[in-house]
C-alpha positions in Angstrom: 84.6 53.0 68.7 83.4 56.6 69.7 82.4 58.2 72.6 78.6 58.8 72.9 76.0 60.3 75.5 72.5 59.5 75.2 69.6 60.2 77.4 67.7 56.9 79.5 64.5 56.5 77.6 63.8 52.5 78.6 63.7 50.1 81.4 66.6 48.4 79.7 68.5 51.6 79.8 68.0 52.4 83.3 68.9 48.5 84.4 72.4 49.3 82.6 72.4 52.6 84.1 71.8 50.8 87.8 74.9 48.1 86.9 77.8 50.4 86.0 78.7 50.8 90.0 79.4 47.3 89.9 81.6 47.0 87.7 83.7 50.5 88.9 83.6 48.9 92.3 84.3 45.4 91.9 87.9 45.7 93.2 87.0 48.3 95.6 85.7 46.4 99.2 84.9 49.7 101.3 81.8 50.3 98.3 78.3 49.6 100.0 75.7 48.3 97.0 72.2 50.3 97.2 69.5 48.5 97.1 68.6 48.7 94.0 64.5 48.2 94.0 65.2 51.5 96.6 67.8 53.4 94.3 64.9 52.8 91.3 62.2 54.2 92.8 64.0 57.5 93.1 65.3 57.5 89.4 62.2 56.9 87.2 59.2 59.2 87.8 55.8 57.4 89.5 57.6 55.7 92.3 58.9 58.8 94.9 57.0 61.8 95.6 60.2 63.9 94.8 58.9 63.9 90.9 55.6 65.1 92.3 57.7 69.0 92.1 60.5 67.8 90.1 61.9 67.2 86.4 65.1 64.6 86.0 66.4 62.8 83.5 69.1 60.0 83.3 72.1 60.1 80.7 74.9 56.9 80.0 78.0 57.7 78.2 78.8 54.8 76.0 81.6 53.8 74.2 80.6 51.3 71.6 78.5 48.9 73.3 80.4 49.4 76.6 79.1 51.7 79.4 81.8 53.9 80.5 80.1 56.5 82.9 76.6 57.7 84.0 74.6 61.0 85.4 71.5 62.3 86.7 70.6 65.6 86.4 67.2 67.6 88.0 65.3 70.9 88.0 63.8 71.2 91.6 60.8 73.6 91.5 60.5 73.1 95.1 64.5 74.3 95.8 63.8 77.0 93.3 60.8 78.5 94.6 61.8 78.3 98.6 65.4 79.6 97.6 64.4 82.2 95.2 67.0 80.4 92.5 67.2 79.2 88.8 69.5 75.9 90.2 69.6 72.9 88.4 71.1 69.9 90.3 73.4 66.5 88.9 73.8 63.8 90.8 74.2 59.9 90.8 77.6 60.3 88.9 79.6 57.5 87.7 82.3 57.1 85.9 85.4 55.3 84.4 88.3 57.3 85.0 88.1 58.5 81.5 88.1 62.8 81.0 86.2 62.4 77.9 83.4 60.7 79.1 83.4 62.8 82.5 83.1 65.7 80.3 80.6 64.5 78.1 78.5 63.9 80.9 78.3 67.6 82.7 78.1 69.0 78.9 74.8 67.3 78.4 73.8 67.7 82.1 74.4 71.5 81.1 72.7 71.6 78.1 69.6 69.9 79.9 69.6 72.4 82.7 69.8 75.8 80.1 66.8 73.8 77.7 65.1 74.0 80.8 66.3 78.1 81.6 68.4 77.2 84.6 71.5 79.2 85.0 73.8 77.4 87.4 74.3 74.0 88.2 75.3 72.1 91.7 75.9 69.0 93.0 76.1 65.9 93.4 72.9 65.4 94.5 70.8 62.3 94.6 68.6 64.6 94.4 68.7 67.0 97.2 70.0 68.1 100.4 66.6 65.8 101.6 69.0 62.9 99.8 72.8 61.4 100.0 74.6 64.1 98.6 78.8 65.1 98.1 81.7 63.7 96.4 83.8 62.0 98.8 87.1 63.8 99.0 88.7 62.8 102.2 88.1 59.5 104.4 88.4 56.2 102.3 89.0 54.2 104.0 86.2 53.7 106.2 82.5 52.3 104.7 79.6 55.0 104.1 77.2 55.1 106.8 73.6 54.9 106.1 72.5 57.4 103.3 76.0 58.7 102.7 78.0 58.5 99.2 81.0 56.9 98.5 83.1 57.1 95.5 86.9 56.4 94.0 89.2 59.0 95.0 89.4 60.1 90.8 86.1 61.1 90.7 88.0 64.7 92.1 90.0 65.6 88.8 87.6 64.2 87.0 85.2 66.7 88.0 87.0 69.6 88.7 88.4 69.5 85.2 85.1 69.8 83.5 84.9 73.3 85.3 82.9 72.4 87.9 84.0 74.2 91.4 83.9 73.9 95.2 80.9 75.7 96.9 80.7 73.8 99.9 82.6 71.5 102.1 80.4 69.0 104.4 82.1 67.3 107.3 81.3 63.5 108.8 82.8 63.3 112.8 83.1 59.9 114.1 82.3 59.4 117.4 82.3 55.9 120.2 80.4 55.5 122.6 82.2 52.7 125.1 83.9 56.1 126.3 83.0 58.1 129.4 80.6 61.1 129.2 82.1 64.3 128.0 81.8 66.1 131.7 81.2 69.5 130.5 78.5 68.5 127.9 76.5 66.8 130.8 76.8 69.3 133.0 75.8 71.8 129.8 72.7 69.5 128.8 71.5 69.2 133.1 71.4 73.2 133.2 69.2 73.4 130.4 66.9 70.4 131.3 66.4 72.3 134.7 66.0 76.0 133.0 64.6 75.4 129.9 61.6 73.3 131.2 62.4 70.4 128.6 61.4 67.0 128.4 62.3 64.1 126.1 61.1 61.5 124.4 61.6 58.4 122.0 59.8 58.3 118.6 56.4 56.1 119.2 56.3 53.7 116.6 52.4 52.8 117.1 51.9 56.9 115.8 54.9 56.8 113.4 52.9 59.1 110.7 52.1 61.4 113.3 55.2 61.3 115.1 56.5 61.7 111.4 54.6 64.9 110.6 56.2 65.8 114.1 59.6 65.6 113.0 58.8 67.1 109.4 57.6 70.3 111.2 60.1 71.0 113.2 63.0 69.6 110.3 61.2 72.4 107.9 61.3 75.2 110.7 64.8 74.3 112.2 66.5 74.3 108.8 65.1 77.1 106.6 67.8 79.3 107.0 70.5 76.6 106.0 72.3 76.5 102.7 70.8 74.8 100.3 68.0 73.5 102.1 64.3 72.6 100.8 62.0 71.9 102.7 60.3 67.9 102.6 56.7 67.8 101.5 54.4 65.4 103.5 54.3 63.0 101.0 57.9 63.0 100.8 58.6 62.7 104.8 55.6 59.9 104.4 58.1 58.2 102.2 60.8 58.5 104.0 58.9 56.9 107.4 57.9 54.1 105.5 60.9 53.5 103.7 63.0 53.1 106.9 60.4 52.1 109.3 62.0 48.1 109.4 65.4 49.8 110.4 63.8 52.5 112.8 65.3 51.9 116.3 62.9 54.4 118.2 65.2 54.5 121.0 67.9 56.4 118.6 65.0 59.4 117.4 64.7 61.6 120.2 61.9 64.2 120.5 62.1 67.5 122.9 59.4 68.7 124.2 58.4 72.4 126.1 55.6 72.5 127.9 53.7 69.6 125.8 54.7 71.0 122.6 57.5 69.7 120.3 60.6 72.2 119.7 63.4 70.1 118.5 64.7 66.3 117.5 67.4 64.1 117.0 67.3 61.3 114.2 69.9 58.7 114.5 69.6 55.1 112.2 71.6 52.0 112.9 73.7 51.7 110.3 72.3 49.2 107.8 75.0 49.7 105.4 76.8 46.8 107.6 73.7 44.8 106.4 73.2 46.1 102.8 77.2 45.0 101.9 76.0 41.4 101.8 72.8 41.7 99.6 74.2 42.9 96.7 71.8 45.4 95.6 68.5 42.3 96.5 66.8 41.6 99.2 65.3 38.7 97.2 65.6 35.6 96.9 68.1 35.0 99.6 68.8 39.0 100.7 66.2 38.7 103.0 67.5 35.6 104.9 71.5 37.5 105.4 69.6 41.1 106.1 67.7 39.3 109.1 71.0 37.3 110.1 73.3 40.7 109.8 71.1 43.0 111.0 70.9 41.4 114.8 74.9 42.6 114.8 75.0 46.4 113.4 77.8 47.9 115.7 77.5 51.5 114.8 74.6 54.2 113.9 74.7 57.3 112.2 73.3 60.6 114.0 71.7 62.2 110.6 69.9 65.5 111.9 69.3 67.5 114.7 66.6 70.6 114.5 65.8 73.0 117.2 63.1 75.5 116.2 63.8 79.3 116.8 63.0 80.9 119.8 64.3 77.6 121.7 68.3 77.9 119.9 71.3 78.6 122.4 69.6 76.6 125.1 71.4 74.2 125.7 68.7 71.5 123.8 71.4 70.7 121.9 73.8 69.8 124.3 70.8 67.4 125.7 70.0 65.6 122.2 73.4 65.0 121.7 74.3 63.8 125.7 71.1 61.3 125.0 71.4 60.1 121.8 75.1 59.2 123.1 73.6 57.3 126.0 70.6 56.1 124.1 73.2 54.4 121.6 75.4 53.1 124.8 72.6 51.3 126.2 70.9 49.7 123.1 74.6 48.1 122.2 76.4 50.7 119.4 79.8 51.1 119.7 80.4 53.9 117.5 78.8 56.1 115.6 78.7 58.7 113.2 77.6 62.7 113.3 76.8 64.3 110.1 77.2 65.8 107.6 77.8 69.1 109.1 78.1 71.9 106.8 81.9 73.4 107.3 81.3 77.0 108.2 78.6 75.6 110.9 81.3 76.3 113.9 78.7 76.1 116.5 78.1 72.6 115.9 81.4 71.7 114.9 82.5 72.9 118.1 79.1 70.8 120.6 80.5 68.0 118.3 84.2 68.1 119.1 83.1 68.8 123.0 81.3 65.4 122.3 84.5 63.8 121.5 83.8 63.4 118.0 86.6 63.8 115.4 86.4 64.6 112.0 87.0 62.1 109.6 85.3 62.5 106.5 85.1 65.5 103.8 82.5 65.7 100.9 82.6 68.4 98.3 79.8 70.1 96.7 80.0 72.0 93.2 78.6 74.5 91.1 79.2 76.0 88.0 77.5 78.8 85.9 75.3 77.8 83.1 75.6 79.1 79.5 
């Protein structure tokens, strides 16, 4: 037998492509499986907006007729342009722990990249910063929360000795809510509620597109600065609205207003993960019967972003989403949550999310190598 890359060209390539996890998983009981009719929309081009500004292109290392690891890899015109970059981006990696075929992989995910005159490479990305992204390097044993990654802990070496190196660290706090209020926080978020003239609200879900192109606004505004971010096209945002709009609970998206006009969010999910571990990848034909039975008991939710636009930072508005989406979550039932990721030079939020009483428990690991 001999080792072998080739690039996915057919449906029956990409359904082989889709399996691998579950066979490196099938010992391993903290691994969520995606859904898959979710997970292939976002591989093969026609089904997600994201290919609307983007090229990708799906590669299986085989050894004989056995599938031994897998990788996507993507040119984002829409990260290149905003960021002023030549950055290709790899990303739904998977892999026996086997060097050869790890290295085989990043080589032709290179060699993609410079055909297409990129000169570095980052990730993992599935496929941007808009997506799960990071190789788990510190936390697991607890589940992924909602659009988070998980992998084996060998998926480090592996990695690292094909070259690639660390660029960024992005932290995952875990936080309860059966606790008292952090005093000081509510005390923070009542001065700015009185001086800053701000009002909240819960997402509407009778106006969830507009409410959507609410939160898209502000998200695109609030983040531009960040590393690494691009901002979401409506179509993409659209996408995302609809995707989740069966999991929404609109009492966990929070929107601040000043003076009538939106200036900054909180989005928070329940964490469906605790449903999608019993589906096994289908919600049909008997997915759909165990996601409405385990979905009336999801203990925790995951507090994925928080934007506040310029002009309106260093309020205090944070301090307030955070204080509410804590008793927002309280109320509706959620024991515990998670906040993140948060990138690891971001002190200012590490710090409003310690004084929240969350604790870091989870590290993920973005790299990026030079091309050529």
């Amino acid at each position: 037998m001999s080792l072998q890359v080739r690039q996915v060209r057919t449906k029956r390539d990409l359904a082989r492509f889709q399996s691998l996890p579950w066979r490196i998983y099938r010992d391993d009981t903290t691994w969520v499986p995606p859904l898959l009719s979710q997970e292939r929309a976002l591989l093969w081009p026609g089904r997600h907006p994201f290919h609307e500004h983007a090229l990708t292109a799906l590669f299986l290392a085989t050894n004989g007729s056995r599938v031994v690891g897998r990788i996507g890899v993507c040119l984002n015109e829409q990260h290149n342009v905003f960021q002023g970059e030549r950055m290709g981006f790899f990303g739904f990696f998977e892999c026996e722990d086997d060097q050869a075929a790890a290295d085989a992989l990043v080589g032709a995910s290179r060699d993609w990249l410079l055909g297409q005159g990129m000169e570095r490479m980052r990730g993992p990305f599935n496929w941007s910063t808009n997506e799960a992204c990071g190789l788990l390097i510190e936390g697991f044993d607890h589940p992924p929360m909602v659009l988070m990654t998980y992998n084996p802990p060998y998926y480090e070496a592996l990695l690292e000795t094909t070259g690639l190196t660390k660029i960024k660290d992005l932290f995952a706090f875990e936080l309860f809510t059966t606790g008292p209020e952090p005093e000081r926080v509510a005390r923070i978020a009542a001065r700015a509620m009185q001086r800053a003239g701000i009002t909240l609200r819960c997402m509407n879900m009778k106006r969830l597109i507009e409410d959507a192109a609410v939160l898209r606004d502000i998200y695109n505004e609030a983040w531009k600065n960040n590393w690494g971010f691009v901002p979401m096209t409506s179509r993409e945002f659209e996408h995302l609205a609809k995707d989740i709009r069966s999991v929404i609970d609109p009492r966990l998206i929070l929107i601040a207003e000043h003076e009538g006009t939106p200036v900054a969010f909180t989005l928070s999910l329940p964490n469906v993960n605790h449903v999608l571990k019993h589906l096994n990848g289908r919600m049909f034909p008997f997915g759909f019967l165990k996601a409405l039975w385990y979905g009336r008991r999801i203990p925790e939710a995951r507090l994925i972003t928080l934007g506040v636009k310029e002009g309106f930072r260093r309020r205090g508005i944070e301090a307030v989403l955070m204080l509410e989406s804590f008793r927002q979550g309280h109320l509706a039932g959620y024991t515990h949550g998670e906040m993140g990721w948060v990138l690891e030079n971001n002190e200012l939020m590490i710090r409003d999310i310690e004084a929240m009483g969350g604790r870091r428990y989870k590290t993920y690991r973005i790299y990026e190598t030079p091309l050529g």
